[in-house]
PDB file with SEQRES, HELIX, SHEET and CRYST1 records, atoms N, CA, C and O in Angstrom:
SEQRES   1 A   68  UNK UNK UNK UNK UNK UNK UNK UNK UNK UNK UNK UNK UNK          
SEQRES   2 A   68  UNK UNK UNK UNK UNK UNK UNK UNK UNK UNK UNK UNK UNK          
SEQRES   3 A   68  UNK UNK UNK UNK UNK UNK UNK UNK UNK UNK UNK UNK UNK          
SEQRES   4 A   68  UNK UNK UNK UNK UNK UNK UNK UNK UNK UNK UNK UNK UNK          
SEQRES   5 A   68  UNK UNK UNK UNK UNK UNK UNK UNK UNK UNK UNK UNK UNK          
SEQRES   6 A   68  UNK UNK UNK                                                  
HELIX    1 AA1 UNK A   45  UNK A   48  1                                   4    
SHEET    1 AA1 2 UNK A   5  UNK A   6  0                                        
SHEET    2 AA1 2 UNK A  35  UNK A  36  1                                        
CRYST1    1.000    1.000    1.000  90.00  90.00  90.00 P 1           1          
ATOM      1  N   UNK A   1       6.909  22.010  -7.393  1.00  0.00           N  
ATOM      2  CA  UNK A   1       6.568  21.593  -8.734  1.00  0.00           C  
ATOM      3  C   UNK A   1       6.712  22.793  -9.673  1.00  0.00           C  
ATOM      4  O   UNK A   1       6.379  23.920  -9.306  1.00  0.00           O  
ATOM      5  N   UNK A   2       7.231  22.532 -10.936  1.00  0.00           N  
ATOM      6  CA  UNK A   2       7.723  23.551 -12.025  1.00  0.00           C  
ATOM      7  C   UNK A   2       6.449  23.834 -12.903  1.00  0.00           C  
ATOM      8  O   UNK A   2       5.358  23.318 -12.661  1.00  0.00           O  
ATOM      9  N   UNK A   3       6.686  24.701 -13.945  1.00  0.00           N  
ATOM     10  CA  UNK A   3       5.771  24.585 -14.956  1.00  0.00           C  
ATOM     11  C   UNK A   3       6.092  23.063 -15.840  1.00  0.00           C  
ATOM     12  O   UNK A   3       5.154  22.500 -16.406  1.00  0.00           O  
ATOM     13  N   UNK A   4       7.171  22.620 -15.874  1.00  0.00           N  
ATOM     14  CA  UNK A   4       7.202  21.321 -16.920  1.00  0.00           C  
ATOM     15  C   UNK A   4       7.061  20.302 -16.820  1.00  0.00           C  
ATOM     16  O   UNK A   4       7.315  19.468 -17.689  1.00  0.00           O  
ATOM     17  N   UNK A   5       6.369  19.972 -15.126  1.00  0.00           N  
ATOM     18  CA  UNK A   5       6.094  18.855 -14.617  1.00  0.00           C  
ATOM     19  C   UNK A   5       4.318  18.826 -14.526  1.00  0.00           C  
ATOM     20  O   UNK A   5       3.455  19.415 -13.874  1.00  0.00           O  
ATOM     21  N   UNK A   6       4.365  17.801 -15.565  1.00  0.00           N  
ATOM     22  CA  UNK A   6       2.851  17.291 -15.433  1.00  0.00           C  
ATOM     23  C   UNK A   6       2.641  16.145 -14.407  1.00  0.00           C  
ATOM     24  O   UNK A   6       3.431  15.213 -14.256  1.00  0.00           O  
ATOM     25  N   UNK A   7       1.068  16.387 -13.472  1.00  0.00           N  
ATOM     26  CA  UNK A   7       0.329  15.114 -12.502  1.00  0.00           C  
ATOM     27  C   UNK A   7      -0.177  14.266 -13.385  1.00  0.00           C  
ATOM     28  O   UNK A   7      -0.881  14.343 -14.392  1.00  0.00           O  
ATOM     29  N   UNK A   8       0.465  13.251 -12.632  1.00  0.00           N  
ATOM     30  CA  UNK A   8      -0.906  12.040 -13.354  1.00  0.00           C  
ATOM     31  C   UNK A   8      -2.311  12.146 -12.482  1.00  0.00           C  
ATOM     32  O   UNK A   8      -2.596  12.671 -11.405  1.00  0.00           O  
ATOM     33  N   UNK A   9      -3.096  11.341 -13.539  1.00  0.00           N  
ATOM     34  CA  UNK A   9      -4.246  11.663 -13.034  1.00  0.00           C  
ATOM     35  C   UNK A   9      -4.278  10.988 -11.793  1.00  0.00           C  
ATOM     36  O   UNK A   9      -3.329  10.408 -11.265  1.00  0.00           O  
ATOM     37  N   UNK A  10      -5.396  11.097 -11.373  1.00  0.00           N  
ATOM     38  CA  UNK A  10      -5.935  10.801  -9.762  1.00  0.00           C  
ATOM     39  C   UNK A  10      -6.600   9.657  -9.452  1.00  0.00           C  
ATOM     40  O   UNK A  10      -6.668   9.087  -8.363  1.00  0.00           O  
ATOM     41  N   UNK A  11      -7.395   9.182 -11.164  1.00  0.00           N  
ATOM     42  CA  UNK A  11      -7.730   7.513 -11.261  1.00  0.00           C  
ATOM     43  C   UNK A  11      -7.101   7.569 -12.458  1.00  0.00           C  
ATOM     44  O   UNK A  11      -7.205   8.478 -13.282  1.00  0.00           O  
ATOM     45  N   UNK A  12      -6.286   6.348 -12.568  1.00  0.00           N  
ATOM     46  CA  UNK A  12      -6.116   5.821 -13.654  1.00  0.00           C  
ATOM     47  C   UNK A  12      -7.021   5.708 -14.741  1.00  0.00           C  
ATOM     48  O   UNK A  12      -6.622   5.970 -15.875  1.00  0.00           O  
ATOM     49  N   UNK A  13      -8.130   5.369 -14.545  1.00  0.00           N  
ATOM     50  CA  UNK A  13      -9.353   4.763 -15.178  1.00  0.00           C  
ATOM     51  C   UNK A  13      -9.955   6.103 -15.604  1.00  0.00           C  
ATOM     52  O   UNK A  13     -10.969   6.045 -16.300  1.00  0.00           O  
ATOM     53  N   UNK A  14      -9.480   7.258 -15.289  1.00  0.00           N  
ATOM     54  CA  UNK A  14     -10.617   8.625 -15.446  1.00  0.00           C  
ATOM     55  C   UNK A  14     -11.736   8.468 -14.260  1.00  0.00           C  
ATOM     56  O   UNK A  14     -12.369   7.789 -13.452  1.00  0.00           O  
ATOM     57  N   UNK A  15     -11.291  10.140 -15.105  1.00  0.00           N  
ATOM     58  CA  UNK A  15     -12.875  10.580 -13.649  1.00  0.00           C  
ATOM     59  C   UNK A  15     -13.728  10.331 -13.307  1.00  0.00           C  
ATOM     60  O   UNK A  15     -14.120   9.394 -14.004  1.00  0.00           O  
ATOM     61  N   UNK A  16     -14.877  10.708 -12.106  1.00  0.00           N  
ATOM     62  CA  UNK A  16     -15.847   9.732 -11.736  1.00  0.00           C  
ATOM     63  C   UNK A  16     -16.817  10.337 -12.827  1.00  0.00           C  
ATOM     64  O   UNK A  16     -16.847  11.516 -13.179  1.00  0.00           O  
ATOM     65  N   UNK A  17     -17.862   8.966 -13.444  1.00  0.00           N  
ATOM     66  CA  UNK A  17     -18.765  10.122 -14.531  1.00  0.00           C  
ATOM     67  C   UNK A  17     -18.027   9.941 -15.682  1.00  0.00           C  
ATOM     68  O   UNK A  17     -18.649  10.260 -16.695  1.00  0.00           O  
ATOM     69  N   UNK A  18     -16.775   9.488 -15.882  1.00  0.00           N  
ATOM     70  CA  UNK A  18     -16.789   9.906 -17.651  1.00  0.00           C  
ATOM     71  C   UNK A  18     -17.072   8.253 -18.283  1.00  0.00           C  
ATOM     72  O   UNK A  18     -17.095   7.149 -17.740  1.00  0.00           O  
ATOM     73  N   UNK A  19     -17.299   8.803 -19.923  1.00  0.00           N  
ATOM     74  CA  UNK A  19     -17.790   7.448 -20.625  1.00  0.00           C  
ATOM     75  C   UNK A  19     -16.378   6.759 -20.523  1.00  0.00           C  
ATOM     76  O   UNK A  19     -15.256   7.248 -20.387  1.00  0.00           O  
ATOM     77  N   UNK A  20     -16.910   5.163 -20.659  1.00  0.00           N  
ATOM     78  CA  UNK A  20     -15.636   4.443 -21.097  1.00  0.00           C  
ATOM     79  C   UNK A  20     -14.885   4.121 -21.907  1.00  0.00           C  
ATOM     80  O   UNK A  20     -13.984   3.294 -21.769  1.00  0.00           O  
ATOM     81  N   UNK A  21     -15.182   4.791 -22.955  1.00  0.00           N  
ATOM     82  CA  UNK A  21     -14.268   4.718 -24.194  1.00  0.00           C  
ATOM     83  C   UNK A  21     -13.765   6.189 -24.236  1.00  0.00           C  
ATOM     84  O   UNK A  21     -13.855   6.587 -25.398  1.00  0.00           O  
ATOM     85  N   UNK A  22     -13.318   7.051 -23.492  1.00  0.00           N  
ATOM     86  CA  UNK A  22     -12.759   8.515 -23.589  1.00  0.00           C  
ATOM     87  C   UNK A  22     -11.546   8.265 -23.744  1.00  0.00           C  
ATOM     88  O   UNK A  22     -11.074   7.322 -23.109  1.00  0.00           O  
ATOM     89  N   UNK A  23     -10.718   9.024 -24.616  1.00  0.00           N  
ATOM     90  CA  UNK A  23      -9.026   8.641 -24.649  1.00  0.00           C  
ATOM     91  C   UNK A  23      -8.607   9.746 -23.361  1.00  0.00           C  
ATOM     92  O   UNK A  23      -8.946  10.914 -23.168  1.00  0.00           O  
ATOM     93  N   UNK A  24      -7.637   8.732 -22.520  1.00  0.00           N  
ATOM     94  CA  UNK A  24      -7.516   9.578 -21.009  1.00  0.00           C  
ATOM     95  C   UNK A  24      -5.702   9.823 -21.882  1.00  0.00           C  
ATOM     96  O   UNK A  24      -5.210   9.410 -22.932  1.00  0.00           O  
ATOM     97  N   UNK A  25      -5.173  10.764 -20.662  1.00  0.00           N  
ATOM     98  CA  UNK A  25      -3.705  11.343 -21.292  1.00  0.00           C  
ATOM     99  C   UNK A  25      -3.889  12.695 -21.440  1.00  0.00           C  
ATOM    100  O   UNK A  25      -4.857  13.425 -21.228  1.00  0.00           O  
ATOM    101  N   UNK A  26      -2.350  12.965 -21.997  1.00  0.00           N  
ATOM    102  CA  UNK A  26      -1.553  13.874 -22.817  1.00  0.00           C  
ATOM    103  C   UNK A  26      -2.560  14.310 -23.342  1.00  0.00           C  
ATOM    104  O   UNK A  26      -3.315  13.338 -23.338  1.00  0.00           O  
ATOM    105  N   UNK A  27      -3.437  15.702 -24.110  1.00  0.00           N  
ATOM    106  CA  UNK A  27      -4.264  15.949 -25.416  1.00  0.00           C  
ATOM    107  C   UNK A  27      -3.194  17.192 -26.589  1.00  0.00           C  
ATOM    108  O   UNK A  27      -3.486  17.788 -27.626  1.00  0.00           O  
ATOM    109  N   UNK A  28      -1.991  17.130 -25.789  1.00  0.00           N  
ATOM    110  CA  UNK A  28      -1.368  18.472 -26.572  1.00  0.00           C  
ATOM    111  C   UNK A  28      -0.029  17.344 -26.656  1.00  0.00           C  
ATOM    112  O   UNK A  28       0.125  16.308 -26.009  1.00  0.00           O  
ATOM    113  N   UNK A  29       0.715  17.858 -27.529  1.00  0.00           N  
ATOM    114  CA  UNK A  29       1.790  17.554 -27.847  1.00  0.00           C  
ATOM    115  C   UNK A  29       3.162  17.751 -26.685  1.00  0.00           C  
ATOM    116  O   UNK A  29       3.458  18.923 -26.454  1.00  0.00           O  
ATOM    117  N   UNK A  30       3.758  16.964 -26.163  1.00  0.00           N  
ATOM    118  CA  UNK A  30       5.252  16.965 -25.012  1.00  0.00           C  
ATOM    119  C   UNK A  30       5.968  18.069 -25.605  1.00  0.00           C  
ATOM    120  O   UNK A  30       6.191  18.033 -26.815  1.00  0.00           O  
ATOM    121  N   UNK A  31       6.402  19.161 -24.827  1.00  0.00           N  
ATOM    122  CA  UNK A  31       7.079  20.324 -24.601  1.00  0.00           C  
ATOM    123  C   UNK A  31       8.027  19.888 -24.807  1.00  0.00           C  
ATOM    124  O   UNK A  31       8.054  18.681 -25.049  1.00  0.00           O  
ATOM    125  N   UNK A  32       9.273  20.665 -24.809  1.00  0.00           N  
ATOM    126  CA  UNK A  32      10.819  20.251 -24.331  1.00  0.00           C  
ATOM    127  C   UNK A  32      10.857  20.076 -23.032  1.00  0.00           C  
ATOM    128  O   UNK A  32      10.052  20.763 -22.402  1.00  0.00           O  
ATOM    129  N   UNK A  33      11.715  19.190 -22.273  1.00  0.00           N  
ATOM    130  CA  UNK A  33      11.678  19.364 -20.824  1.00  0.00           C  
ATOM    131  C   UNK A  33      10.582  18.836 -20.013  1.00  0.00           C  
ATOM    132  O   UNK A  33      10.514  18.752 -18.786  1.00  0.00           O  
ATOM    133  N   UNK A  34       9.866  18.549 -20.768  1.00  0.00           N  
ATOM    134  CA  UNK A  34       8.040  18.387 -20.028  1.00  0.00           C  
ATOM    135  C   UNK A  34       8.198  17.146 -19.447  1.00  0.00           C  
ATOM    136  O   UNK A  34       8.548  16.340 -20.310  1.00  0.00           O  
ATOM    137  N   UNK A  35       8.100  16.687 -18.445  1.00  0.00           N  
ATOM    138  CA  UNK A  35       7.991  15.557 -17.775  1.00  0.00           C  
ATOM    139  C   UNK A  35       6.695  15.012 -17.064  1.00  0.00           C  
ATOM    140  O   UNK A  35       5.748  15.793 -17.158  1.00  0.00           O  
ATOM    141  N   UNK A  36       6.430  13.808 -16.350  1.00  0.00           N  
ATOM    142  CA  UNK A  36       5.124  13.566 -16.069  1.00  0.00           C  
ATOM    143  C   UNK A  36       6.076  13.253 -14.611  1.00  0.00           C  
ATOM    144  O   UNK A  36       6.985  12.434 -14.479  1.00  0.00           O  
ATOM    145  N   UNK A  37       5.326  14.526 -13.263  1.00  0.00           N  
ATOM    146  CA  UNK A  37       5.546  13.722 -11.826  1.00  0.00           C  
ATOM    147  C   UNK A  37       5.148  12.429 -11.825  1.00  0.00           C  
ATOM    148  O   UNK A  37       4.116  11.908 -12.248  1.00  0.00           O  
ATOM    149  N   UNK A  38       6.424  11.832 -11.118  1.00  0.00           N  
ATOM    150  CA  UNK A  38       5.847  10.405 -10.381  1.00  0.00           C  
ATOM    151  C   UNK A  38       6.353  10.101  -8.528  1.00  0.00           C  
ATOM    152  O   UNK A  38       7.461  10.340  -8.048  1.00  0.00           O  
ATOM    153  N   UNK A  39       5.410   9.653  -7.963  1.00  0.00           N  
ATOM    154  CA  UNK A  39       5.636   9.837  -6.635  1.00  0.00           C  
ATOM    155  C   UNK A  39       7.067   8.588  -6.321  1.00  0.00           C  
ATOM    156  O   UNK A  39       7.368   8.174  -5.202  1.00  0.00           O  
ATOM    157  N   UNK A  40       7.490   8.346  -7.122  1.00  0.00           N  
ATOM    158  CA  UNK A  40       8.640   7.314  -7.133  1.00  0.00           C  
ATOM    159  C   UNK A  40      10.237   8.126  -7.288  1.00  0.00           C  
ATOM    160  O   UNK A  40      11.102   7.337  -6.907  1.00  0.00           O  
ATOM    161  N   UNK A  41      10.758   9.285  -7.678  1.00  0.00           N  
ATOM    162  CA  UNK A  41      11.362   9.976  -7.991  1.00  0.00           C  
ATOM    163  C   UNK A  41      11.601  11.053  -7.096  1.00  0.00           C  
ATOM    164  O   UNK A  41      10.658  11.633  -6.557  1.00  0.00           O  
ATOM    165  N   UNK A  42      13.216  11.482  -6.820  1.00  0.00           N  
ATOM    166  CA  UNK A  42      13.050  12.596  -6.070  1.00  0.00           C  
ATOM    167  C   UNK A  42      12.304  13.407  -6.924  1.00  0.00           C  
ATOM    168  O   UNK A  42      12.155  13.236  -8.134  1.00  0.00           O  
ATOM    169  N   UNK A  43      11.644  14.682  -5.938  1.00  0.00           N  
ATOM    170  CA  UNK A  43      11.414  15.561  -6.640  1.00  0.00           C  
ATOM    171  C   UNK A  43      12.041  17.121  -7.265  1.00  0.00           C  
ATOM    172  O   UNK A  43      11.473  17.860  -8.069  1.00  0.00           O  
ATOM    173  N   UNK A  44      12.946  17.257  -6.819  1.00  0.00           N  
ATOM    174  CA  UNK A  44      14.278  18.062  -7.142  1.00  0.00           C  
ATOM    175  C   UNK A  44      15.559  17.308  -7.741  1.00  0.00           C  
ATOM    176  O   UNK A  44      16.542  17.329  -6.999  1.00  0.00           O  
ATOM    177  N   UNK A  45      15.647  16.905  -8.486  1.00  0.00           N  
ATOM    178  CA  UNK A  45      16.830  16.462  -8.647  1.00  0.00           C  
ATOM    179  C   UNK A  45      18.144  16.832  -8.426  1.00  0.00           C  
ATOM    180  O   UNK A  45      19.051  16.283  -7.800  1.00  0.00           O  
ATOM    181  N   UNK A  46      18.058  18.288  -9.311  1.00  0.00           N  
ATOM    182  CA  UNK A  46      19.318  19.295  -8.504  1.00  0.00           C  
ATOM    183  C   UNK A  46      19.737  18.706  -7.215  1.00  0.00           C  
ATOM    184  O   UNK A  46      20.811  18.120  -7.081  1.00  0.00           O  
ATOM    185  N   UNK A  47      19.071  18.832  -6.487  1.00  0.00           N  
ATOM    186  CA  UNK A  47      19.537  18.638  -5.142  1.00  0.00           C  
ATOM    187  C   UNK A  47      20.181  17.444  -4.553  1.00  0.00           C  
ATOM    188  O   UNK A  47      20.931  17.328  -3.583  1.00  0.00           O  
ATOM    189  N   UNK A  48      19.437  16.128  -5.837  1.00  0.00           N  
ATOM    190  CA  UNK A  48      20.178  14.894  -5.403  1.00  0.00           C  
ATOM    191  C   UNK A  48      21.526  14.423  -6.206  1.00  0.00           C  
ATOM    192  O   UNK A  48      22.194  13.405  -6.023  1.00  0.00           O  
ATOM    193  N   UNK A  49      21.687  15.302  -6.993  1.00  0.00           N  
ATOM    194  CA  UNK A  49      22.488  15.022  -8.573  1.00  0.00           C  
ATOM    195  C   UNK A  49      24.047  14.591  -7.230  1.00  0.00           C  
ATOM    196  O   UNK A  49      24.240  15.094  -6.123  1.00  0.00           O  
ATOM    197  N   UNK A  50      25.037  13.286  -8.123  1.00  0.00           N  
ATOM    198  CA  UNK A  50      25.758  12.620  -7.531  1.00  0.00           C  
ATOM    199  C   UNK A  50      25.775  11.814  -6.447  1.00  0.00           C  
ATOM    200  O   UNK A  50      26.722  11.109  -6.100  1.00  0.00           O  
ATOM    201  N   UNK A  51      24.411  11.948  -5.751  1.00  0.00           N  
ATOM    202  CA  UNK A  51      24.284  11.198  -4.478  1.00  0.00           C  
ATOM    203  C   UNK A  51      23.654   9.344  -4.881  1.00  0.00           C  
ATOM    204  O   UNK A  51      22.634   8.932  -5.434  1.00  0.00           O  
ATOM    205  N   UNK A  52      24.659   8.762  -4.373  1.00  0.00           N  
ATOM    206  CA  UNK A  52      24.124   7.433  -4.514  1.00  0.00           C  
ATOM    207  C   UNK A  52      22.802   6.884  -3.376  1.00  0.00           C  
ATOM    208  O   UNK A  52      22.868   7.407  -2.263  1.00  0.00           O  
ATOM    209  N   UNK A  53      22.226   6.388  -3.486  1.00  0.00           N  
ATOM    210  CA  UNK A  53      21.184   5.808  -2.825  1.00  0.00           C  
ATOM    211  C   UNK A  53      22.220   4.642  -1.620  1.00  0.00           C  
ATOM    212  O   UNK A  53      23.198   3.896  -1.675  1.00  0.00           O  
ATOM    213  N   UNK A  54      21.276   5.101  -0.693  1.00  0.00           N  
ATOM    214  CA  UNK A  54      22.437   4.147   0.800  1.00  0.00           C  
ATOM    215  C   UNK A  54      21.762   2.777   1.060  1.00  0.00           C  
ATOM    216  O   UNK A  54      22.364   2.076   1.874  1.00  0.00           O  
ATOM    217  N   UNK A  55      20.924   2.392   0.667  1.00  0.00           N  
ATOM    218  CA  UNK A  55      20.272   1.016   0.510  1.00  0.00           C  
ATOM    219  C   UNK A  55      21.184  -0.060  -0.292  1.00  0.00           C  
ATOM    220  O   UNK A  55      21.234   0.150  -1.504  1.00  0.00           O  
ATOM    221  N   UNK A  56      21.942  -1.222   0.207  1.00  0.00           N  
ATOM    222  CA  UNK A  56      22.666  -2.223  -0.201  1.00  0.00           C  
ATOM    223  C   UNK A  56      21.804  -2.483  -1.359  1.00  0.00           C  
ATOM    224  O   UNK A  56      20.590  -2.283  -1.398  1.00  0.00           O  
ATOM    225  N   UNK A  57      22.738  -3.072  -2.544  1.00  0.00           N  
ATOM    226  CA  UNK A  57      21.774  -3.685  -3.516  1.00  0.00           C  
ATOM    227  C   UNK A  57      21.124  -2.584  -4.704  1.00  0.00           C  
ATOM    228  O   UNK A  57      21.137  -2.717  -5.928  1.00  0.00           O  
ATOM    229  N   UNK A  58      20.698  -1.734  -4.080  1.00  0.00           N  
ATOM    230  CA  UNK A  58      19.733  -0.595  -4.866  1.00  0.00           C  
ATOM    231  C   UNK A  58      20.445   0.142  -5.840  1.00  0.00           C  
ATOM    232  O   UNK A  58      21.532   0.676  -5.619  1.00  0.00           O  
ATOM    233  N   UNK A  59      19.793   0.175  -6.997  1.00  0.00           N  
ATOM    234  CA  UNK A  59      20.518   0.263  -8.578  1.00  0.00           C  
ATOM    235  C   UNK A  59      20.763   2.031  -8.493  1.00  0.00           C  
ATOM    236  O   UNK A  59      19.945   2.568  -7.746  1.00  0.00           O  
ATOM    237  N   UNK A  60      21.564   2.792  -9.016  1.00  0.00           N  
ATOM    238  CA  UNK A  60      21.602   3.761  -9.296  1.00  0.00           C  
ATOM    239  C   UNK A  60      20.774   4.467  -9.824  1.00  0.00           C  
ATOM    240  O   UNK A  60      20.136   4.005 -10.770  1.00  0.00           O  
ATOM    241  N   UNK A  61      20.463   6.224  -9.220  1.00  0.00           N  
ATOM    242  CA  UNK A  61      19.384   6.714  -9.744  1.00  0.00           C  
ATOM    243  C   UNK A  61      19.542   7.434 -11.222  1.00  0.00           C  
ATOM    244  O   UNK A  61      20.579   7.815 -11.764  1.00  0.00           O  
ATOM    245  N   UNK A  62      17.985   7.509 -11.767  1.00  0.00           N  
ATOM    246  CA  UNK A  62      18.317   7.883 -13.050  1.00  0.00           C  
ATOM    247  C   UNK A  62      18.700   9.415 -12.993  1.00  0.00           C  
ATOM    248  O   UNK A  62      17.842  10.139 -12.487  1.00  0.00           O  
ATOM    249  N   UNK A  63      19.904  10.039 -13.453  1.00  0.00           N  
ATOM    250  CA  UNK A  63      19.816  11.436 -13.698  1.00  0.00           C  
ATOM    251  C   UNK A  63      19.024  11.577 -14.568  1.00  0.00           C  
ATOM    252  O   UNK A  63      17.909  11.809 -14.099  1.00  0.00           O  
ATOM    253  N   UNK A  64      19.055  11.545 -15.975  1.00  0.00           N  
ATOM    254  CA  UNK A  64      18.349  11.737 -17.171  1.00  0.00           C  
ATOM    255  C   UNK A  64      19.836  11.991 -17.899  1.00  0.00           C  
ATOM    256  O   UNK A  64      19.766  12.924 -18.698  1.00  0.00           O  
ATOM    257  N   UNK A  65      20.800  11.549 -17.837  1.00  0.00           N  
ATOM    258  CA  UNK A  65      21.846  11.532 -19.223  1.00  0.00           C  
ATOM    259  C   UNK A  65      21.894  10.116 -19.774  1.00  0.00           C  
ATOM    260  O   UNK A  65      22.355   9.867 -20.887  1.00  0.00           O  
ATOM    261  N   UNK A  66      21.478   9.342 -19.080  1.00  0.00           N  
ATOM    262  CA  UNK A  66      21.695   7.781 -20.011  1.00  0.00           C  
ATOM    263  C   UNK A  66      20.568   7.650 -21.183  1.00  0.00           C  
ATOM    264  O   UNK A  66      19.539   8.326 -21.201  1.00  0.00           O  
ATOM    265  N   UNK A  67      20.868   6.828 -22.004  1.00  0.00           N  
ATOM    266  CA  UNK A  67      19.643   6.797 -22.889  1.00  0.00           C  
ATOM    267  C   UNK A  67      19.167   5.441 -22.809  1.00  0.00           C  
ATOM    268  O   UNK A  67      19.913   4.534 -22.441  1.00  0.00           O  
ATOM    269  N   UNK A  68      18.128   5.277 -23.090  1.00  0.00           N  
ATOM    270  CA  UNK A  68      16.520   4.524 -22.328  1.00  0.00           C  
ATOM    271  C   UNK A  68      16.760   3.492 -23.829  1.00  0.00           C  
ATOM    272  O   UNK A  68      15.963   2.591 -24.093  1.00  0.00           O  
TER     273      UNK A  68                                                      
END                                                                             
């Protein structure tokens, strides 16, 4: 893991103990580059860049050059 990769939290819902109206998230403004890990994603990309996924059917992975 880099400096520009942010964890999500650990409960969705917030921590054990906090009130329920707390705004959970981000509290600073997205960096350049700053991304949020997700356990769904390689985690190096470098390493997977051009490789298609070998599962019949299974959609191509996102590099990050297409736009959303």
């Amino acid at each position: 893991m880099d400096k520009q990769e942010l964890l999500p939290e650990e409960f969705p819902e917030g921590p054990v103990g906090a009130t329920r109206n707390e705004k959970l998230g981000k509290s600073s403004p997205w960096k350049r580059k700053q991304r949020r890990a997700s356990a769904y994603v390689y985690p190096r990309k470098e390493y997977h860049a051009g490789l298609m996924r070998d599962s019949p059917g299974s959609h191509p992975p996102h590099d990050g050059t297409e736009e959303f």
